[in-house]
C-alpha positions as CSV (number, residue, x, y, z in Angstrom):
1,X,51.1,97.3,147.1
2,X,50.8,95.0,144.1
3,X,53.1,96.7,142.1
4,X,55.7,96.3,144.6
5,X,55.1,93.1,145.1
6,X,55.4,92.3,141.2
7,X,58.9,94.5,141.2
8,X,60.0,92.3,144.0
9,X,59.2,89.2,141.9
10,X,60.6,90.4,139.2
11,X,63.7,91.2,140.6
12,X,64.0,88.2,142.7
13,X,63.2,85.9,139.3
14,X,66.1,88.1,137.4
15,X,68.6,87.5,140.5
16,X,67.8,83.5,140.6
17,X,68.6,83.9,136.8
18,X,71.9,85.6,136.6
19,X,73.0,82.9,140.0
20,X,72.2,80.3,137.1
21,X,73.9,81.5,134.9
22,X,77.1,83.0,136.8
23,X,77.0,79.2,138.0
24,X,76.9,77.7,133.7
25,X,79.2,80.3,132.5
26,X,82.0,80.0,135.3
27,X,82.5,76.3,135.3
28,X,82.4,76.4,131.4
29,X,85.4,79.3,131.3
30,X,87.2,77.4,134.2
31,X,86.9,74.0,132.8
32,X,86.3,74.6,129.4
33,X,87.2,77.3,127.5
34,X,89.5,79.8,129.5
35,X,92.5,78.4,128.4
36,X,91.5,78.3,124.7
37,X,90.2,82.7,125.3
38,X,93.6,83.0,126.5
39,X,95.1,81.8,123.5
40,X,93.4,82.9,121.3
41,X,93.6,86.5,122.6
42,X,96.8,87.4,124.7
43,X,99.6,89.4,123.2
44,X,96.7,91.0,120.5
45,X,99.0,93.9,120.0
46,X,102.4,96.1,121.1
47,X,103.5,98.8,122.4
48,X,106.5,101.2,122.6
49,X,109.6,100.4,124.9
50,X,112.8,101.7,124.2
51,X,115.4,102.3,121.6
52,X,118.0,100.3,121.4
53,X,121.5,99.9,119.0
54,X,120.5,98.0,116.4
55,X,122.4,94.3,116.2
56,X,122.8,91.9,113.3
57,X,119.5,90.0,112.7
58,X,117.4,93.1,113.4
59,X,114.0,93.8,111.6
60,X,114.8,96.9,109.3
61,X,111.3,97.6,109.7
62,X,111.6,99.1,113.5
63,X,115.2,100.9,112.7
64,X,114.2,104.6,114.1
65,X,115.9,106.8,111.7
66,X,115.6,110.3,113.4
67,X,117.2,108.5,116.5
68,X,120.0,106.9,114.2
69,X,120.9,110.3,112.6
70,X,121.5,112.1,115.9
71,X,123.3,109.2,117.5
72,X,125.3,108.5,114.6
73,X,124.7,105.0,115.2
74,X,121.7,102.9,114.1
75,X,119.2,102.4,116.4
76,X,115.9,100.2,116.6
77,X,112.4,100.9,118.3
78,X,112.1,97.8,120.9
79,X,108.3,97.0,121.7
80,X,106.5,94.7,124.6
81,X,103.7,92.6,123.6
82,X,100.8,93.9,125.5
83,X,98.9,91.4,128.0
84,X,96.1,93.0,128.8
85,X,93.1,93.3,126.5
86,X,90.2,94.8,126.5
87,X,86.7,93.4,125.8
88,X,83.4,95.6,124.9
89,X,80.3,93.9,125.0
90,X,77.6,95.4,123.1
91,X,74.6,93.4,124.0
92,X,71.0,94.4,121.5
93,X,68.1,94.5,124.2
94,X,65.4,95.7,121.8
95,X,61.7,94.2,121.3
96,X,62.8,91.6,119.1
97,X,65.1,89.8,121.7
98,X,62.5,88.7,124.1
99,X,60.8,86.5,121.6
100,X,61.9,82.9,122.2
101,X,59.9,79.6,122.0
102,X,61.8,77.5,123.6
103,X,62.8,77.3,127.1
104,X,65.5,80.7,126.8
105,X,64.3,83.8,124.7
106,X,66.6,85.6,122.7
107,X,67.4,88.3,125.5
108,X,68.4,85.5,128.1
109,X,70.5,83.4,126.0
110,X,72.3,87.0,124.7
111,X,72.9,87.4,128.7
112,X,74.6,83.7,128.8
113,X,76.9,84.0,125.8
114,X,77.8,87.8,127.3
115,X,78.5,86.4,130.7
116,X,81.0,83.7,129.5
117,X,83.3,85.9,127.3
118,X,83.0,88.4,130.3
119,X,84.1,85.4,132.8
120,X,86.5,84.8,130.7
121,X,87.9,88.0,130.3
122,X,87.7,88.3,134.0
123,X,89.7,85.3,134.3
124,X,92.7,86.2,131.9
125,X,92.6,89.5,134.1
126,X,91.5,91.5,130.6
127,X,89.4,94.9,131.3
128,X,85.4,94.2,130.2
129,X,82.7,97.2,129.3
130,X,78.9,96.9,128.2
131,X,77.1,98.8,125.8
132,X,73.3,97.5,125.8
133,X,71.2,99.2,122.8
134,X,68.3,99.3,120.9
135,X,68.2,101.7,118.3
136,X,70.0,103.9,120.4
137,X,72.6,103.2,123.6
138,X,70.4,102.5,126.0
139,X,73.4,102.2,128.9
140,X,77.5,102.2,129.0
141,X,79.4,100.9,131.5
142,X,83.1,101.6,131.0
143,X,85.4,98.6,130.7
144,X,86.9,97.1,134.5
145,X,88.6,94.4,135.5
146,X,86.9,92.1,138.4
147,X,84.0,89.7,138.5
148,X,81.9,92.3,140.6
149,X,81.8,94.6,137.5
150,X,81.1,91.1,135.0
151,X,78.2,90.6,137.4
152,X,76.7,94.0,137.5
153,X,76.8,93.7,133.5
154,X,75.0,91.0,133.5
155,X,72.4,91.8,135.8
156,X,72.1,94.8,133.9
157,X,71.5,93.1,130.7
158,X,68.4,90.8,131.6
159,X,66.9,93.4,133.8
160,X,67.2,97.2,131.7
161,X,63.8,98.0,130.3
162,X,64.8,99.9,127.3
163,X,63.4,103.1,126.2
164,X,62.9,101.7,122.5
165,X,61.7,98.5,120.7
166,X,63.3,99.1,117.8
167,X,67.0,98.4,116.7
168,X,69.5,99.8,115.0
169,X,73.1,98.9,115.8
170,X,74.8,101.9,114.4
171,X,74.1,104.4,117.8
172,X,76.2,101.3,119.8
173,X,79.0,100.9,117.2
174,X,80.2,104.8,116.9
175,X,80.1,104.7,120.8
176,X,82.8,101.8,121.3
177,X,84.7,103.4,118.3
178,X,84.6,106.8,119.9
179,X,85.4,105.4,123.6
180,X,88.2,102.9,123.4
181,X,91.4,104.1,122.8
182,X,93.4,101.2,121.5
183,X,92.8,98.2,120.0
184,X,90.3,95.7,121.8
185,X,87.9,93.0,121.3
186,X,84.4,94.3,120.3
187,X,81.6,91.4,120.6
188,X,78.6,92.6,119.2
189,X,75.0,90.0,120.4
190,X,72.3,90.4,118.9
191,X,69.6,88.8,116.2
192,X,70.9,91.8,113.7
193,X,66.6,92.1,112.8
194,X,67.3,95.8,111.2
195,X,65.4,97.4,109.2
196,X,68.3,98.0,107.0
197,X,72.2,98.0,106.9
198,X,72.8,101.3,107.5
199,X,74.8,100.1,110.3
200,X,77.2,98.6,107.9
201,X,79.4,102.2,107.8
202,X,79.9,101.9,111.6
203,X,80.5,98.1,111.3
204,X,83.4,98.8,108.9
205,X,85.1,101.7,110.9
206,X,85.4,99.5,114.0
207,X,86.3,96.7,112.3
208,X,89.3,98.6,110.6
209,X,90.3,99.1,114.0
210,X,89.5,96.6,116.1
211,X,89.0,93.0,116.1
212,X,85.2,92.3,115.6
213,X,83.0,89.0,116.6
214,X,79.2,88.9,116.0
215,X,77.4,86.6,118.0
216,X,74.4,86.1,115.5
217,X,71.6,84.5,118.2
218,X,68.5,83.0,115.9
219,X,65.6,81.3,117.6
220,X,64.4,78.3,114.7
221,X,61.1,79.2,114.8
222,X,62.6,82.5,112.8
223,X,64.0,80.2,109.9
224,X,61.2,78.1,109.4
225,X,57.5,78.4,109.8
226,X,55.8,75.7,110.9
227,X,52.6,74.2,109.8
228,X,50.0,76.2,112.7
229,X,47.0,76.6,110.7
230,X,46.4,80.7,110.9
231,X,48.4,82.4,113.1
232,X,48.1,85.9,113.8
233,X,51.7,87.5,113.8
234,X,53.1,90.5,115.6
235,X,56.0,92.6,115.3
236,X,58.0,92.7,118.7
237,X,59.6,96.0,117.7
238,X,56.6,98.3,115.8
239,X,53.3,96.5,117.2
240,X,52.7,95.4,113.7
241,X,50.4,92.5,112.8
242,X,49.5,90.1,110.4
243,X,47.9,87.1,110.0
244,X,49.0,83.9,108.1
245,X,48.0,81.2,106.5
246,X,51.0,78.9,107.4
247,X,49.4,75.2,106.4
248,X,50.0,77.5,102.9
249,X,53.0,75.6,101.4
250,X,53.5,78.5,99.5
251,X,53.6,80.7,102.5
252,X,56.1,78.5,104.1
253,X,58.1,78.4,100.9
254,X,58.3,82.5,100.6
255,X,59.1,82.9,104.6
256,X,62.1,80.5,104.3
257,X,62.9,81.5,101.1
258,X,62.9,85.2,102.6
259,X,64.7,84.0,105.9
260,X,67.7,82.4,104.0
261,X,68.0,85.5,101.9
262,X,68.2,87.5,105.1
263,X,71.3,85.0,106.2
264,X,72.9,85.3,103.5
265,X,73.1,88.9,103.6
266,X,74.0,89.4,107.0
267,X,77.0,86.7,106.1
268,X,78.1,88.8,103.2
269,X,77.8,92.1,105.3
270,X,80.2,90.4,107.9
271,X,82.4,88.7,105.5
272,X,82.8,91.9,103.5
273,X,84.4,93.8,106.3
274,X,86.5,90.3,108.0
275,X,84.2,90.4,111.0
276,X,83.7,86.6,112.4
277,X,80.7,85.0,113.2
278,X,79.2,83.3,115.5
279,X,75.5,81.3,115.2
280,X,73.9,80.5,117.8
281,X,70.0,79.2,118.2
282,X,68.2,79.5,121.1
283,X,67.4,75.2,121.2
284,X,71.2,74.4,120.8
285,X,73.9,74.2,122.9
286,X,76.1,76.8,122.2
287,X,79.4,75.4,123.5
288,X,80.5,73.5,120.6
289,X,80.0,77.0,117.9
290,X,82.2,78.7,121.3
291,X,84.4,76.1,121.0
292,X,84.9,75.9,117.3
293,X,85.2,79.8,117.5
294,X,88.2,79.8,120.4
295,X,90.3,77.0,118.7
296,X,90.2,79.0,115.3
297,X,93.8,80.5,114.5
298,X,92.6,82.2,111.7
299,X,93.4,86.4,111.8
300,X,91.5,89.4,109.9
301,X,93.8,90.5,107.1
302,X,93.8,94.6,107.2
């Protein structure tokens, strides 16, 4: 009887939570920052029409020669701009992401930023799928249109107990690049705390494909160490734990020294392959790095 009654908690707490945040992240899309996803993001490709004659002012590039040799006039390929986009979310729920130590851990505020490009893929009427993953796809929802699917995905996301702690992106990546067929938005959340960048291949075949964001979500505590006294540390992901001496100035030194190594990295692995970035910390608001992001014009060069 008490373990129902802590499942029913549980599950009561996680539905009060994803109300909350259906409630943040609707207004925000409809008030906020629909318009500037819809911008940003319609017309992201084309597709095949109809041939045409070709007509003074024509792009040489589209002339169709096989059709121009049979016709014995020249003919041009005419394309439509394609409306409808899709969006794959691929959302990291491994150990490290329910550390937080502020009011959100990392999980819940991964949910939040999920559920507004969702909304707002909803909104523009743009397909959305899920992949949530640790270091290996711990669930897949294929990518639907409608706000019941964006609120099943999001329920899914703060409640899945994952089967591992541990993460490694690359299991989640080869997935979306095996599963969607054209050319989408793929919005990878997580803390990217790998143990390596093995996941860097995968990263670059999607991203030669598709257009790639990373929502990069850091909670501060992670960048700088405060001055505790010693603290006994453990490892969300492998149990590990160690204690610290963090009124040590040198200890404080080497973990943000270490930390801002780590950034750095992780911003040359993105930058390498023209995926953008998004930061976001777990004590901010993370409307005006959204905003900043949506008004951005600029385009991957392939």
């Amino acid at each position: 009887m008490p373990a129902t009654s802590d499942t029913d908690e549980k599950l009561t707490r996680i539905m009060k939570r994803v109300r909350r945040i259906e409630l943040i992240t609707r207004g925000m899309v409809k008030e906020t920052l629909g318009g500037q996803y819809h911008s940003r993001f319609k017309g992201q490709g084309i597709e095949f029409d109809d041939f045409r004659e070709y007509q003074a002012g024509d792009d040489v590039r589209f002339m169709d020669w096989n059709v121009t040799a049979r016709m014995n006039e020249p003919f041009v390929r005419k394309y439509i701009e394609e409306r409808e986009l899709t969006v794959m979310l691929l959302v990291d729920v491994s150990g490290s992401g329910e550390y937080g130590s502020s009011e959100d851990s990392k999980r819940e505020r991964a949910a939040e930023l999920a559920a507004v490009f969702a909304f707002s893929a909803v909104q523009n009427q743009d397909k959305v799928g899920l992949i949530l993953f640790s270091d290996q796809v711990e669930q897949y929802l294929p990518a639907r249109k409608g706000s019941s699917h964006a609120l099943r995905m999001l329920r899914d996301i703060l409640s899945l107990v994952p089967k591992s702690n541990r993460t490694d992106i690359t299991p989640a990546l080869d997935l979306a690049q095996e599963r969607i067929a054209h050319r989408a938005l793929v919005i990878v959340v997580s803390d990217f705390m790998t143990p390596d960048s093995r996941w860097e291949k995968s990263l670059r075949s999607v991203a030669s494909k598709h257009d790639v964001v990373a929502v990069h979500i850091l909670d501060p505590k992670e960048l700088i160490l405060p001055d505790a006294g010693r603290v006994c540390f453990e490892d969300p992901e492998s149990g590990e734990q160690l204690v610290l001496n963090t009124s040590d100035p040198n200890v404080r030194r080497a973990f943000a020294e270490r930390s801002s190594a780590q950034q750095l990295n992780l911003e040359s692995v993105f930058r390498k392959n023209a995926v953008e970035r998004i930061s976001v910390q777990t004590d901010q608001d993370y409307v005006p790095a959204l905003k900043s992001y949506f008004r951005s014009r600029k385009r991957r060069k392939r």
